[in-house]
N, C-alpha and C positions, 0 to 999 in steps of 0.2 A: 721205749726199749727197741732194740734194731730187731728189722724183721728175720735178719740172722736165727733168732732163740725159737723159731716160730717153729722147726723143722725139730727142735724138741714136746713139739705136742701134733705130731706128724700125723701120730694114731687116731690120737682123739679127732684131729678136724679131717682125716678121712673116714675113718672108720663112724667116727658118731655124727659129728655137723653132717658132713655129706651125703648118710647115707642112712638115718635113723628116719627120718619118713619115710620111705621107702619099707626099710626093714619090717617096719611098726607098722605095716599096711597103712599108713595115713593117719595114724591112733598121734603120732608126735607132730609136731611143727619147732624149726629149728631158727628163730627168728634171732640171729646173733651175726654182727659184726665185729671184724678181725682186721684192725687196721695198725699201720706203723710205719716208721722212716725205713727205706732200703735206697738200693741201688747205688752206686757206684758215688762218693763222695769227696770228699781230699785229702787225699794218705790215710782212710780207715784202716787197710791192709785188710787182704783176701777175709775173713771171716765175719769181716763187715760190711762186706760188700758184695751179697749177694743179691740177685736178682731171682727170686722164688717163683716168679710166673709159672716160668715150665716144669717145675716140681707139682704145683697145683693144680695145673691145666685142665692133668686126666682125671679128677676124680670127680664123680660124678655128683650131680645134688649141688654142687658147688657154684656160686659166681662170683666172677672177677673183674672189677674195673681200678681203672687206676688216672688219679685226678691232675693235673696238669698247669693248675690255674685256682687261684681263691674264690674266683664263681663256680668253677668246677667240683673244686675240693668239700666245696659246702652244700653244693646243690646234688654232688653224689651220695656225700653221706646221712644227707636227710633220706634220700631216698633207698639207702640202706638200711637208715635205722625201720624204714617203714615196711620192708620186704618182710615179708613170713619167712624165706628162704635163707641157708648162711651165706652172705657176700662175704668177699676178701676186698681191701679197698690200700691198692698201695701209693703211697706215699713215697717221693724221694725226697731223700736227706736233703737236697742242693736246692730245693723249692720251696724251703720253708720262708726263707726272707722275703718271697714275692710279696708285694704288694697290690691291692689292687678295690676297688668301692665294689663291694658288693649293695644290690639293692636294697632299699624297707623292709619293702612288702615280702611276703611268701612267695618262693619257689621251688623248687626241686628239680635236678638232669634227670631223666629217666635212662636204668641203668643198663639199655640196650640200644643207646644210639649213641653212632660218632657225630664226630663236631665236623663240620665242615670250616677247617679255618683260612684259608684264602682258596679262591675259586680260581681255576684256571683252566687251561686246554690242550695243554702238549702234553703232560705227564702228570699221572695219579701218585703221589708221595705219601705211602700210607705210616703211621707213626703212634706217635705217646711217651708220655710221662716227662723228662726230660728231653730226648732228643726230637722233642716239639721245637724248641730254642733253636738247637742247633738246626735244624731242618727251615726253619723261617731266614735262621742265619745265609744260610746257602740261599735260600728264596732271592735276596735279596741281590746276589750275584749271577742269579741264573737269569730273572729280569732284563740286567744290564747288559748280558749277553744274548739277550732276545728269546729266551725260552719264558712259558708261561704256565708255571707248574702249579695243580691242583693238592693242595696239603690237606690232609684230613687224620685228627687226632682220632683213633679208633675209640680209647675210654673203656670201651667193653670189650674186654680182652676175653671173653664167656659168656655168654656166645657172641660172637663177631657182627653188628649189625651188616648184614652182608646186601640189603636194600641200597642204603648210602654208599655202600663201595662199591655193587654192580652197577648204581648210578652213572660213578664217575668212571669207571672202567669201559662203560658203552659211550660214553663221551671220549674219555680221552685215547683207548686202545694201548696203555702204556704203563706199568706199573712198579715203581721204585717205594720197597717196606724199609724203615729205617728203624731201628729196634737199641735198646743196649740189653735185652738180654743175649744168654750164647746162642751163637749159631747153631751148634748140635741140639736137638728139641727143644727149641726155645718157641714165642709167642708166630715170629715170624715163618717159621718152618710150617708150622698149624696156618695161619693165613695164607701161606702161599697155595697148601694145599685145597685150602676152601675154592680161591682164588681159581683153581685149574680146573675143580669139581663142577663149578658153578657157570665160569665167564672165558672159557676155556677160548668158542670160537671170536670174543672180542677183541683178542690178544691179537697187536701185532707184533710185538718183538717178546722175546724172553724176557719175564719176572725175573727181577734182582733183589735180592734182600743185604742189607747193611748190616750186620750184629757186632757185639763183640767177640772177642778172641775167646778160644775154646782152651782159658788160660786162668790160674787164679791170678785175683790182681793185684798186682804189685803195689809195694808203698813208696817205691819213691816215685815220685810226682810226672816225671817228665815219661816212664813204663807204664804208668795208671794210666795216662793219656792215652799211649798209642795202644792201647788193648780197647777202646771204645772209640767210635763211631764220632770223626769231627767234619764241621762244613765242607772241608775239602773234600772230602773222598765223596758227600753228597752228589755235591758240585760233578766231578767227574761221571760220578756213577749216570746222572740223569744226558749228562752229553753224549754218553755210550749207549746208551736205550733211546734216545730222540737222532741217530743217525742216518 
């Protein structure tokens, strides 16, 4: 079911998942996983295509990652199912046909670390879920144009591995968020501010963040488009922060 309906049990996974240990001095434990297809898909039309991150962000008790990848998508929710605590694990609708050999043997992602996916040196491209694609998509143009930009899927959208990103932020001094949830409180707004909190004097140019339109989104195909985040404007964005 789309994670659309999820915002009809709103109460319960703030007021009880997130926040009944707590409440219960520690007498509970709330080891339950909430996962589903969301984000932005083709001509679902606005009620389908919501992105819930920033709804869920602030409650507390709560953690969020969201999978990117079939080694991802399996090695987070084993390690879901394994938490005592509630995770939220999102899924987009447009990643389901990935393909891809997952191992044999046993593994599991641990649900507080980003993926470092291509290493580089001029610009930190911080990301997830879908506009992972896009964002490698641009990769591949900004290369050829001589930039050598660091991509890192975040995955743990609560709490933010902020080790891996001061990492690459003391390396590269440069920072482009690429997001589809909205700009107005969305995942990216919370990272930027971690970002300034933290790696403030790394910085040499101004944080850019990429989101969608502060818009419901439309069904016909060609509006659905330009309301989210495509290679080109990547592409741009990182030539204007690497100046």
């Amino acid at each position: 079911m789309n994670m659309g309906f999820l915002l009809l049990a709103y109460n319960q996974i703030s007021n009880n998942c997130g926040m009944l240990h707590y409440t219960s001095g520690g007498q509970f434990k709330i080891p339950i996983v909430i996962r589903g297809p969301g984000g932005v898909g083709r001509q679902l039309g606005a009620e389908h295509s919501q992105r819930l991150e920033s709804y869920f962000q602030s409650i507390p008790g709560l953690q969020m990652v969201a999978c990117s990848t079939p080694y991802n998508a399996k090695g987070l929710m084993k390690a879901a199912i394994r938490s005592e605590n509630p995770v939220v694990l999102f899924e987009h609708v447009l990643l389901y046909n990935l393909k891809e050999k997952t191992p044999d043997e046993e593994y599991i992602c641990c649900l507080e670390e980003a993926e470092m996916v291509r290493p580089g040196e001029h610009v930190t491209i911080l990301t997830y879920s879908r506009m992972r694609y896009h964002v490698m998509q641009a990769a591949k143009t900004l290369v050829n144009k001589g930039y050598d930009p660091e991509v890192i899927d975040i995955r743990s959208l609560k709490p933010f591995d902020l080790h891996t990103i001061g990492n690459s932020i003391k390396k590269t001094h440069r920072v482009l968020i690429v997001e589809e949830c909205m700009r107005t409180g969305g995942i990216g707004a919370s990272l930027r501010s971690a970002i300034i909190d933290n790696f403030w004097d790394y910085l040499d140019a101004p944080i850019m963040c990429l989101s969608s339109q502060d818009v419901p989104t439309p069904y016909a195909a060609t509006l659905e488009d330009a309301t989210v985040v495509q290679p080109a404007q990547i592409v741009a964005a990182v030539e204007q922060i690497c100046q």
